[in-house]
PDBQT receptor file of N, H, CA, C and O in Angstrom, charges set to zero:
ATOM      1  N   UNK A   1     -24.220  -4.400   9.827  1.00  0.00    +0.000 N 
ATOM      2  CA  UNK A   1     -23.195  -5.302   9.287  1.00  0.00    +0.000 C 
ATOM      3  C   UNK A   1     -22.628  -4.767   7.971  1.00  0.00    +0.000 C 
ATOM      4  O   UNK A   1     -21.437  -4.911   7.694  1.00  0.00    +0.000 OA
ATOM      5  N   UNK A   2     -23.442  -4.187   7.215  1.00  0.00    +0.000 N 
ATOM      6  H   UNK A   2     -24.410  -4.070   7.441  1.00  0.00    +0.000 HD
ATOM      7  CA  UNK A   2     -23.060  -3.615   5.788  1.00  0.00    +0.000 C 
ATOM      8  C   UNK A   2     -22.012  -2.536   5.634  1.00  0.00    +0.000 C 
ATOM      9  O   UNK A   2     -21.238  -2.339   4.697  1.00  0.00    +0.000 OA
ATOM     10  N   UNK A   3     -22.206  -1.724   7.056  1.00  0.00    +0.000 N 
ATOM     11  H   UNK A   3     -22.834  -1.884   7.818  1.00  0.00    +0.000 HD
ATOM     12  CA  UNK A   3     -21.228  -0.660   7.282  1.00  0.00    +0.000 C 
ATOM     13  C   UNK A   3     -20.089  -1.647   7.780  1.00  0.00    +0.000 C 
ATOM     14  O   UNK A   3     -19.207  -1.778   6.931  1.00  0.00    +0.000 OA
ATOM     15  N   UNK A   4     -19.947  -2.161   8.601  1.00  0.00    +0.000 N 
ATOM     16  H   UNK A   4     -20.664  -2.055   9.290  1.00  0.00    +0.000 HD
ATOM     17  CA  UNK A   4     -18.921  -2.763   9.047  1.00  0.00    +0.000 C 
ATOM     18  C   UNK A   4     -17.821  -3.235   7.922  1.00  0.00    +0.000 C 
ATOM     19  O   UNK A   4     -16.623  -3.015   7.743  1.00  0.00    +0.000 OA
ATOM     20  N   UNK A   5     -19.047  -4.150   7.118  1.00  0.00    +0.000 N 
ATOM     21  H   UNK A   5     -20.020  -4.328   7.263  1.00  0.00    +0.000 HD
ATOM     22  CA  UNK A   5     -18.340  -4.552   5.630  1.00  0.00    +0.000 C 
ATOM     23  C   UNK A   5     -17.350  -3.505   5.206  1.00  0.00    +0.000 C 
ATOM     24  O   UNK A   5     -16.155  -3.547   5.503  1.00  0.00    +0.000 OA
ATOM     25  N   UNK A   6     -17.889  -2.620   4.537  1.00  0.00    +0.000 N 
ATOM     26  H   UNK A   6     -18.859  -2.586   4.296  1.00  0.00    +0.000 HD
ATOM     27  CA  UNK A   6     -17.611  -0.978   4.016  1.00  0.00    +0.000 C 
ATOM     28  C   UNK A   6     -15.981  -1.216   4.855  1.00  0.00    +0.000 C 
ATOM     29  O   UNK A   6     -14.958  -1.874   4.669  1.00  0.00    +0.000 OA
ATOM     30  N   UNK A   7     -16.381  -0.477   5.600  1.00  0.00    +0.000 N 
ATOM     31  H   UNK A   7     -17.212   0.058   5.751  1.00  0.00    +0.000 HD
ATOM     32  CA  UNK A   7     -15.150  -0.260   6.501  1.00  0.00    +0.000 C 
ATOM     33  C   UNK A   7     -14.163  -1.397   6.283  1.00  0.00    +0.000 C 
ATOM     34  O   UNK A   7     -13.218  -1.348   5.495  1.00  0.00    +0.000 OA
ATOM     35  N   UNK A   8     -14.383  -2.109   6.824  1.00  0.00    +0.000 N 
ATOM     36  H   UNK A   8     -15.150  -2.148   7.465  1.00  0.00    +0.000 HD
ATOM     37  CA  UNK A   8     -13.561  -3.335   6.737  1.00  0.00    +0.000 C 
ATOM     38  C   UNK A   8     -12.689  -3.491   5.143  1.00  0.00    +0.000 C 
ATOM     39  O   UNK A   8     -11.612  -4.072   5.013  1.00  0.00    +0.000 OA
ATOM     40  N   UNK A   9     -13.334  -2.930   4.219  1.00  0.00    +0.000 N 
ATOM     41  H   UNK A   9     -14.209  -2.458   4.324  1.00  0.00    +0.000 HD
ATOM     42  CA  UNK A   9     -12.628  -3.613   2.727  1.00  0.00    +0.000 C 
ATOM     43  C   UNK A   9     -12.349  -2.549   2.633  1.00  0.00    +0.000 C 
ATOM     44  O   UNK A   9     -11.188  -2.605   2.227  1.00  0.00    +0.000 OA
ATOM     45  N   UNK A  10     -12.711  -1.164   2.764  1.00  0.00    +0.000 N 
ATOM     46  H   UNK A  10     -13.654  -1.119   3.094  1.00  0.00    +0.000 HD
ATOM     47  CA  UNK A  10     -11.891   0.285   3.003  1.00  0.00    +0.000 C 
ATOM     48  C   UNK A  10     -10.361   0.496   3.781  1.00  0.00    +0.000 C 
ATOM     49  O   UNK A  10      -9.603   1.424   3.498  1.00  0.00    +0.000 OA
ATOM     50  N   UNK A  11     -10.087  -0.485   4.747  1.00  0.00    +0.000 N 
ATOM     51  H   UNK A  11     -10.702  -1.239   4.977  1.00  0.00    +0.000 HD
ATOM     52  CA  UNK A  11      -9.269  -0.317   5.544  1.00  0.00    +0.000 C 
ATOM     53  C   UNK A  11      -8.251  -1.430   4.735  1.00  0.00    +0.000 C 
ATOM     54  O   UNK A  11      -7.070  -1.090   4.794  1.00  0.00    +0.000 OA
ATOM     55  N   UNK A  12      -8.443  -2.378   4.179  1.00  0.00    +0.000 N 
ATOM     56  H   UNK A  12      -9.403  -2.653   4.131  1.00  0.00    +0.000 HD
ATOM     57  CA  UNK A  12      -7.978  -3.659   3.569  1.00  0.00    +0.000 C 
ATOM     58  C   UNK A  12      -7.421  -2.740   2.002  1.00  0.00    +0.000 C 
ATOM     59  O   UNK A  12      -6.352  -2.953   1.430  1.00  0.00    +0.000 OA
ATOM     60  N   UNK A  13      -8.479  -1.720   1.571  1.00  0.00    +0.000 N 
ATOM     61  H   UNK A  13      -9.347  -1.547   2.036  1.00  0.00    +0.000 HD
ATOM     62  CA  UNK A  13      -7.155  -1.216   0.346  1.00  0.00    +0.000 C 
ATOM     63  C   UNK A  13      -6.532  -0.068   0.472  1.00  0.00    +0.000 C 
ATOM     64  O   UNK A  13      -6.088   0.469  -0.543  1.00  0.00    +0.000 OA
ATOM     65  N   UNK A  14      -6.357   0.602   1.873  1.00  0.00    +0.000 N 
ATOM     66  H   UNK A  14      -6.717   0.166   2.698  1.00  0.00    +0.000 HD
ATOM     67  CA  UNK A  14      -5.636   0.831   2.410  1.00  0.00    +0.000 C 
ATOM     68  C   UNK A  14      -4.297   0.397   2.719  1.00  0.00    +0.000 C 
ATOM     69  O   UNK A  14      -3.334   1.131   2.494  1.00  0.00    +0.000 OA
ATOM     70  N   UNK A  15      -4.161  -0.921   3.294  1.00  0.00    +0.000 N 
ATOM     71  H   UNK A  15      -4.943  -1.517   3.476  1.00  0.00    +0.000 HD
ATOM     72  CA  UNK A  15      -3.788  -1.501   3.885  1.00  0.00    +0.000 C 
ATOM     73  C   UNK A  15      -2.887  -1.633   2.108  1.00  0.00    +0.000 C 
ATOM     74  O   UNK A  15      -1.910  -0.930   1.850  1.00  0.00    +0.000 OA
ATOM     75  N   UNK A  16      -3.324  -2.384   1.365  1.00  0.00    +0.000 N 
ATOM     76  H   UNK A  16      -4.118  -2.955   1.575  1.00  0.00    +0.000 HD
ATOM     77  CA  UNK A  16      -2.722  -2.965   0.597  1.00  0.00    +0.000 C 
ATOM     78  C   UNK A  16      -2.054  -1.639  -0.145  1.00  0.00    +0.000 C 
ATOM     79  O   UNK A  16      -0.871  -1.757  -0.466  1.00  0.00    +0.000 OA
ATOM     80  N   UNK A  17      -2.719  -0.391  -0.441  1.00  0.00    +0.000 N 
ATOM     81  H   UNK A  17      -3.680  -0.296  -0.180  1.00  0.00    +0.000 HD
ATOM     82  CA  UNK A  17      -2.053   0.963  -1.018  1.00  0.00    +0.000 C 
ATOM     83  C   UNK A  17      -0.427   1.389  -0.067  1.00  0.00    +0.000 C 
ATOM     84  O   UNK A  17       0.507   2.052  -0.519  1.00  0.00    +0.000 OA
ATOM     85  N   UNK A  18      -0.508   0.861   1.099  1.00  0.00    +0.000 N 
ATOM     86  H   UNK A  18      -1.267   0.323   1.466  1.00  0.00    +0.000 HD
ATOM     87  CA  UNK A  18       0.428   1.397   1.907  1.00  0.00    +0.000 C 
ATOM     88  C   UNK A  18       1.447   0.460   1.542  1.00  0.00    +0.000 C 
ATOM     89  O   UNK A  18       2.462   0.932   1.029  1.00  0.00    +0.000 OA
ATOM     90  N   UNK A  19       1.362  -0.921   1.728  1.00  0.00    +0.000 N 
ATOM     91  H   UNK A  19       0.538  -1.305   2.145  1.00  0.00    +0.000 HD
ATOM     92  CA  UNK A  19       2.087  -1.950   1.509  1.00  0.00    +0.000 C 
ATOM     93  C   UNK A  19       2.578  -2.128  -0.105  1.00  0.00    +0.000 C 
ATOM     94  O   UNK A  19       3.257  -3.151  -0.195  1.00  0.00    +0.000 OA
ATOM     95  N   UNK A  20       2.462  -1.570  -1.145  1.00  0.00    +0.000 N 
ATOM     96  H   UNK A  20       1.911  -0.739  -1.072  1.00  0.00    +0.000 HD
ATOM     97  CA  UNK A  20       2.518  -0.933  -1.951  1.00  0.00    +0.000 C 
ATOM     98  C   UNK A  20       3.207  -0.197  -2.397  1.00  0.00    +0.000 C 
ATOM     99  O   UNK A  20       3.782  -0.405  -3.466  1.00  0.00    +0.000 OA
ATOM    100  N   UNK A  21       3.377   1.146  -1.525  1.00  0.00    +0.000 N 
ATOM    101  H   UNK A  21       2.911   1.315  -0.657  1.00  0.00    +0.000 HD
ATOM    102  CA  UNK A  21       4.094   1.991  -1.338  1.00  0.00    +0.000 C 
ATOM    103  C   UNK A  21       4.935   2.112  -0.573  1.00  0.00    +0.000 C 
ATOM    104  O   UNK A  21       5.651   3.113  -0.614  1.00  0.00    +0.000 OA
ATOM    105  N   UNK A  22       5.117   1.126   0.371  1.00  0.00    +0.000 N 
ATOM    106  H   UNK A  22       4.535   0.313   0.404  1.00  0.00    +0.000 HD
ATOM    107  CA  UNK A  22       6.146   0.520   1.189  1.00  0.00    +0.000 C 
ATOM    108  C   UNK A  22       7.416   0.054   0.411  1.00  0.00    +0.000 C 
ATOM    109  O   UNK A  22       8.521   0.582   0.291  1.00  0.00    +0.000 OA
ATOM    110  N   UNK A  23       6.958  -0.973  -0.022  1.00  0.00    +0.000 N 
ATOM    111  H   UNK A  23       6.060  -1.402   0.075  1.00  0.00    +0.000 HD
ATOM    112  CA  UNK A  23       7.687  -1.488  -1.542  1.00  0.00    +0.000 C 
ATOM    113  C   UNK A  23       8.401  -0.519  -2.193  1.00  0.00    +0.000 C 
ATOM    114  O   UNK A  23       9.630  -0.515  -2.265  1.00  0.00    +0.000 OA
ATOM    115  N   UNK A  24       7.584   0.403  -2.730  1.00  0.00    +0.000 N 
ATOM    116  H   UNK A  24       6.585   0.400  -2.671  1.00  0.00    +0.000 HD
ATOM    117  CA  UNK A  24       8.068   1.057  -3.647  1.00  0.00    +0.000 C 
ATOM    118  C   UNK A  24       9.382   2.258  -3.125  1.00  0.00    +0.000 C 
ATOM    119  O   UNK A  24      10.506   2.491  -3.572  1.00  0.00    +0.000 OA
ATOM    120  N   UNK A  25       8.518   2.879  -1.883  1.00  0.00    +0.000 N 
ATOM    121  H   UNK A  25       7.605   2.690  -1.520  1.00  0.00    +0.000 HD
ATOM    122  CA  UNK A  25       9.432   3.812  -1.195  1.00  0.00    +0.000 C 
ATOM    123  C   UNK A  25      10.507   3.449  -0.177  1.00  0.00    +0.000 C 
ATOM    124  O   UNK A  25      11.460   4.191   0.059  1.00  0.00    +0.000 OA
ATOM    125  N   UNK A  26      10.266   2.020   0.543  1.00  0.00    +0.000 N 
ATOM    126  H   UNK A  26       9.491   1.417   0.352  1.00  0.00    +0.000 HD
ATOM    127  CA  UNK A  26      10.759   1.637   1.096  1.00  0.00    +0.000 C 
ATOM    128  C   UNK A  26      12.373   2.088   1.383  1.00  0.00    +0.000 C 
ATOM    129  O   UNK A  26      12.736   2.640   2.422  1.00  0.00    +0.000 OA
ATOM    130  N   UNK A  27      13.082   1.810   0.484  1.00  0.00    +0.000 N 
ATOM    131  H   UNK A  27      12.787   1.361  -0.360  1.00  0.00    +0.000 HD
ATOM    132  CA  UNK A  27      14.756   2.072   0.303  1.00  0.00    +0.000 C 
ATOM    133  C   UNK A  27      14.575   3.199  -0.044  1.00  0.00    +0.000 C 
ATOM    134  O   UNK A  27      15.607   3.673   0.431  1.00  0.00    +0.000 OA
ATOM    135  N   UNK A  28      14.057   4.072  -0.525  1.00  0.00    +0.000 N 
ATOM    136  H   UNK A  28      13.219   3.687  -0.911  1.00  0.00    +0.000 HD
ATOM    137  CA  UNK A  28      13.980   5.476  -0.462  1.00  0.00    +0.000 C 
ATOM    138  C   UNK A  28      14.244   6.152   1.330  1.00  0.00    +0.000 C 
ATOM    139  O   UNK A  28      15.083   6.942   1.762  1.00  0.00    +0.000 OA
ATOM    140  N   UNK A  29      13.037   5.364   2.056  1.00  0.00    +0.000 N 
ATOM    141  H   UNK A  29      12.355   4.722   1.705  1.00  0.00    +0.000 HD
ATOM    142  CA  UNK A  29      13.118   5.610   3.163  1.00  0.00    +0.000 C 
ATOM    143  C   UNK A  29      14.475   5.439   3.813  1.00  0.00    +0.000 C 
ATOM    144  O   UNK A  29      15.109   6.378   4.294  1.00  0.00    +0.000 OA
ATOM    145  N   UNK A  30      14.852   4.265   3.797  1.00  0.00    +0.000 N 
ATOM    146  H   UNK A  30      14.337   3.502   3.406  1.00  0.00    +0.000 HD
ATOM    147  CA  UNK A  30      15.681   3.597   4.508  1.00  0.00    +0.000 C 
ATOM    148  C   UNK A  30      17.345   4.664   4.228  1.00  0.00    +0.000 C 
ATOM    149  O   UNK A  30      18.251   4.756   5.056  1.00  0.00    +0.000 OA
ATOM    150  N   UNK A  31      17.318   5.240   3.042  1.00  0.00    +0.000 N 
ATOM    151  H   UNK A  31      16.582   5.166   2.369  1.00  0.00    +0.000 HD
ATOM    152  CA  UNK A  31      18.387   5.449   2.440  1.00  0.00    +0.000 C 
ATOM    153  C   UNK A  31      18.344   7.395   3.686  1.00  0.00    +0.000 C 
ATOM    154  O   UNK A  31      19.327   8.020   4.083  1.00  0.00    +0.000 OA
ATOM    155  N   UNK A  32      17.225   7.647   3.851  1.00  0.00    +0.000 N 
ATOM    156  H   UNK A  32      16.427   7.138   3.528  1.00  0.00    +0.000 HD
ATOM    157  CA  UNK A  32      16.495   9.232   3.993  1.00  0.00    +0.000 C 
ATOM    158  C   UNK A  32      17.209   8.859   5.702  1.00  0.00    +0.000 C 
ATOM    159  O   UNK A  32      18.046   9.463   6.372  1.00  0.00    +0.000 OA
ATOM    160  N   UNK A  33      16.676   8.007   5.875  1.00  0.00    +0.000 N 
ATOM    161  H   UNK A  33      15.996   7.516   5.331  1.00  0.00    +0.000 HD
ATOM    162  CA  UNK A  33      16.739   7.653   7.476  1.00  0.00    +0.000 C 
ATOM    163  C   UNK A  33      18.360   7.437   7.977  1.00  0.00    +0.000 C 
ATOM    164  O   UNK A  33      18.746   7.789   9.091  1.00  0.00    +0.000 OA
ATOM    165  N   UNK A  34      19.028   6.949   7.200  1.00  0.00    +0.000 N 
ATOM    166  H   UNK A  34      18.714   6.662   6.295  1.00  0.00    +0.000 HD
ATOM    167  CA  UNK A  34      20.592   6.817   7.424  1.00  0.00    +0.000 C 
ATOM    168  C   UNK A  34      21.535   7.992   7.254  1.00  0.00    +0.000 C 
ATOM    169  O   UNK A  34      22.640   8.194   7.758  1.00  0.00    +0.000 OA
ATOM    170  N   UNK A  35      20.783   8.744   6.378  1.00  0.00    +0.000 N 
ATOM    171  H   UNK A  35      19.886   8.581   5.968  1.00  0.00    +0.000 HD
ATOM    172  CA  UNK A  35      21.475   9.940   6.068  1.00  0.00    +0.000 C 
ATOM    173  C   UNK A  35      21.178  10.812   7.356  1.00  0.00    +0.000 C 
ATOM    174  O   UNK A  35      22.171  11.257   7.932  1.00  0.00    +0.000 OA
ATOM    175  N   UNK A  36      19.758  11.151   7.949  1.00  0.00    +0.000 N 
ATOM    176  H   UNK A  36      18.952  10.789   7.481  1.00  0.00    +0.000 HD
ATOM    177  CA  UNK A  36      19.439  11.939   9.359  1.00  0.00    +0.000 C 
ATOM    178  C   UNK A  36      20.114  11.255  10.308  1.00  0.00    +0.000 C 
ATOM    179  O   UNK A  36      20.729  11.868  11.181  1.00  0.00    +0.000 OA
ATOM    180  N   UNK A  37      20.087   9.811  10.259  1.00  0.00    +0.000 N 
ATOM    181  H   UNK A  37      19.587   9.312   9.550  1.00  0.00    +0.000 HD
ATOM    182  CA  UNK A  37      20.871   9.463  11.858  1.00  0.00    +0.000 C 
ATOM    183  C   UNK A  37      22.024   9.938  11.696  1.00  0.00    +0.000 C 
ATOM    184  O   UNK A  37      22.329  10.687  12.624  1.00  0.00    +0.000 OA
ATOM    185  N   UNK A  38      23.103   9.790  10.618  1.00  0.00    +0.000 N 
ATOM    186  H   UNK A  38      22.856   9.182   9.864  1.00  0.00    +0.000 HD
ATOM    187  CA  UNK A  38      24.218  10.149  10.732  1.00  0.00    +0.000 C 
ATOM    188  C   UNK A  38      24.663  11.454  10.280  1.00  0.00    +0.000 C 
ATOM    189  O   UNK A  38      25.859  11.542  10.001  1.00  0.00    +0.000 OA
ATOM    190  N   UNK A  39      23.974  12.431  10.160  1.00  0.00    +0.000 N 
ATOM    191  H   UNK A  39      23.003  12.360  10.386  1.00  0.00    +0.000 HD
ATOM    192  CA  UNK A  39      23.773  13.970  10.660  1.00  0.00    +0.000 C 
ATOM    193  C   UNK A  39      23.856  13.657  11.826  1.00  0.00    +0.000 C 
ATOM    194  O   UNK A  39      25.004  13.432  12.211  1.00  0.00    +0.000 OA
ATOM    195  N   UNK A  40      22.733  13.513  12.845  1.00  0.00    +0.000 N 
ATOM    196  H   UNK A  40      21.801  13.696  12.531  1.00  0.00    +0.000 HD
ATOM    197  CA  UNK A  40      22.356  13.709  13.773  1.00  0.00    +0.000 C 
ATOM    198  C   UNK A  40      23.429  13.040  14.614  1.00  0.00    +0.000 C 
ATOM    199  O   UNK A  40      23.210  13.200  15.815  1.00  0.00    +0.000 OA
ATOM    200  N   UNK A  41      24.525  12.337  14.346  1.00  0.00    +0.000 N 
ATOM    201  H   UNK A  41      24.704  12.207  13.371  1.00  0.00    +0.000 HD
ATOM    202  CA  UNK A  41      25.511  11.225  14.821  1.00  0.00    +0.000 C 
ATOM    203  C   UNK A  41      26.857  12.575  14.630  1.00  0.00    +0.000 C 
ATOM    204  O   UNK A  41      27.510  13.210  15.458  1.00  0.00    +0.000 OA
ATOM    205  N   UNK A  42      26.823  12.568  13.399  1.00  0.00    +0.000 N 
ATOM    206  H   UNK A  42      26.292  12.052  12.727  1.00  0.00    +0.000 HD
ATOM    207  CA  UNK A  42      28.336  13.999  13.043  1.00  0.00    +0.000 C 
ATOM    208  C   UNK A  42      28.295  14.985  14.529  1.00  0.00    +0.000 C 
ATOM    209  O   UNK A  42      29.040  15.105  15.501  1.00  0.00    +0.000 OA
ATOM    210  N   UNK A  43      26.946  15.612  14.078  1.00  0.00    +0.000 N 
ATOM    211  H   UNK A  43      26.341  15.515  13.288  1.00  0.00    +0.000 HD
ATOM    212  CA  UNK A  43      26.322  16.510  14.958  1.00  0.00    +0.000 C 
ATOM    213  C   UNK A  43      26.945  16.694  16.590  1.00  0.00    +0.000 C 
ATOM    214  O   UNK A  43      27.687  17.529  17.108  1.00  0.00    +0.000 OA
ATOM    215  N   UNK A  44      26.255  15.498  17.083  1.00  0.00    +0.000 N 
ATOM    216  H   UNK A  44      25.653  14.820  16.662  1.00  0.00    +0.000 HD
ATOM    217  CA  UNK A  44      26.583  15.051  18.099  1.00  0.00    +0.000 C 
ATOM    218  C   UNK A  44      28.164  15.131  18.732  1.00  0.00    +0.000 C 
ATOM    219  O   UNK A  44      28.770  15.870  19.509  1.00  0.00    +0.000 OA
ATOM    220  N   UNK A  45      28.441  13.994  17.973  1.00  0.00    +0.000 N 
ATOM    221  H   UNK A  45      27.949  13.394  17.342  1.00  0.00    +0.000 HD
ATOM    222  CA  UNK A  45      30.333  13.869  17.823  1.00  0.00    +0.000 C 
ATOM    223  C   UNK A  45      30.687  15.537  18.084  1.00  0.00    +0.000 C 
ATOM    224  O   UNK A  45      31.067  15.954  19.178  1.00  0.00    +0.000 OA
ATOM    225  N   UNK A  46      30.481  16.452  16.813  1.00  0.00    +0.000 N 
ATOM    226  H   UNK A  46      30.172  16.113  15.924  1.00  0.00    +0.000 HD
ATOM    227  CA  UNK A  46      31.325  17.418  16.706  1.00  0.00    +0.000 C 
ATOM    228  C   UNK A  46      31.034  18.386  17.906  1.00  0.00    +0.000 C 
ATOM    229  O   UNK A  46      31.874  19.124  18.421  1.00  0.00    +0.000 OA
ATOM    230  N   UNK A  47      29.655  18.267  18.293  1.00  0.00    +0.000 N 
ATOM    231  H   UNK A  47      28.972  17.668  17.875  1.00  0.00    +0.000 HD
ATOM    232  CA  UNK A  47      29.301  18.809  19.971  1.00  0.00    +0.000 C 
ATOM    233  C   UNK A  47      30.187  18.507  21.422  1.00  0.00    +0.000 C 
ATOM    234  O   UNK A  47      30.415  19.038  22.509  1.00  0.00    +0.000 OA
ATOM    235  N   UNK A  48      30.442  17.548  20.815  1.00  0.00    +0.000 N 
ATOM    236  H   UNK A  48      30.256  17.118  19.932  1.00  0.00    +0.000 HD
ATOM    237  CA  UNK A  48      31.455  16.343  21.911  1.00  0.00    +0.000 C 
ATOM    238  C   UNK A  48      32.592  17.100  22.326  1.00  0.00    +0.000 C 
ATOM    239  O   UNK A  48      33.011  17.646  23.347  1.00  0.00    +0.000 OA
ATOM    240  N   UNK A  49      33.003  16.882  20.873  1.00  0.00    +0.000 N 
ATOM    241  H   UNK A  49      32.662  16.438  20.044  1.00  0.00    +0.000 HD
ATOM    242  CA  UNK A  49      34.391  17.651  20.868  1.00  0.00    +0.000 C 
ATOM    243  C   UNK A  49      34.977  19.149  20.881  1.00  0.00    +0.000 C 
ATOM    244  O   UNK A  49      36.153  19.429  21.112  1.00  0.00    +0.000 OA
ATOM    245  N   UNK A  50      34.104  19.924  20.635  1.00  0.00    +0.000 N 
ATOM    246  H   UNK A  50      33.148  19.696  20.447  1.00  0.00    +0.000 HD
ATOM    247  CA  UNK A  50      33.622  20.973  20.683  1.00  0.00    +0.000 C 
ATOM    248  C   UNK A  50      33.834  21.426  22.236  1.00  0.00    +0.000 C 
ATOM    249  O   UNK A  50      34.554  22.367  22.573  1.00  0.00    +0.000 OA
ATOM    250  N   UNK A  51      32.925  20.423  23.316  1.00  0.00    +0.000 N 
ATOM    251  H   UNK A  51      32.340  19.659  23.043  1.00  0.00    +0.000 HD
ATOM    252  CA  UNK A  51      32.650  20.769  24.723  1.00  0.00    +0.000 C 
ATOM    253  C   UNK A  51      33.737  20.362  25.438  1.00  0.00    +0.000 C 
ATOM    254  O   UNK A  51      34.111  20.990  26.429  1.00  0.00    +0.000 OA
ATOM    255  N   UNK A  52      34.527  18.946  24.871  1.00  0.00    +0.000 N 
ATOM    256  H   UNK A  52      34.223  18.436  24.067  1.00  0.00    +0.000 HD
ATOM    257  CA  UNK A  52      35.762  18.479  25.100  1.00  0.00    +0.000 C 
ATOM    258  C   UNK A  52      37.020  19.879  25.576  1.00  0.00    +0.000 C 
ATOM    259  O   UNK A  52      37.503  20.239  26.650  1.00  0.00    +0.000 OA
ATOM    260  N   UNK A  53      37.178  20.378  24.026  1.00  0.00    +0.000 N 
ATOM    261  H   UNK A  53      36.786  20.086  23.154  1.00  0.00    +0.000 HD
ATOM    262  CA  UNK A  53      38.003  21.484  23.566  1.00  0.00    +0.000 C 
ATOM    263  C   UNK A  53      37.646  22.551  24.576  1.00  0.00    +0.000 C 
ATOM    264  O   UNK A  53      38.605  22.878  25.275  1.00  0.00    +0.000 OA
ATOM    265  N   UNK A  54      36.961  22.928  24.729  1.00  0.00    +0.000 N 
ATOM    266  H   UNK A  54      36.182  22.663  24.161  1.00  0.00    +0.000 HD
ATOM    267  CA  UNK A  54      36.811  24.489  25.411  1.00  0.00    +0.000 C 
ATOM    268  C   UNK A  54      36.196  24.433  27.210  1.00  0.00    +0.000 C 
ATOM    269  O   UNK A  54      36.036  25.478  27.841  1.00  0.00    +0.000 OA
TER     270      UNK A  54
């Protein structure tokens, strides 16, 4: 049971370090993630048109 404990409150400040850093990085992320989709969106498009054209 003692290990279990362990574990259990190990995984809980975890849990709370991530959520944390969620917060903190969060819109960091969000900002990282909009910028690759819409690469990956240009990208696409200009492939389009590209295959369109020729």
């Amino acid at each position: 049971m003692k290990q279990n404990d362990r574990i259990i409150t190990s995984l809980d400040r975890i849990a709370d370090r991530l959520a944390r850093l969620e917060k903190t990085a969060g819109t960091v992320w969000d900002i990282r993630l909009a910028m690759v989709l819409s690469n990956i969106g240009l990208t696409a498009l200009a492939a389009l048109i590209l295959w369109a054209v020729l």
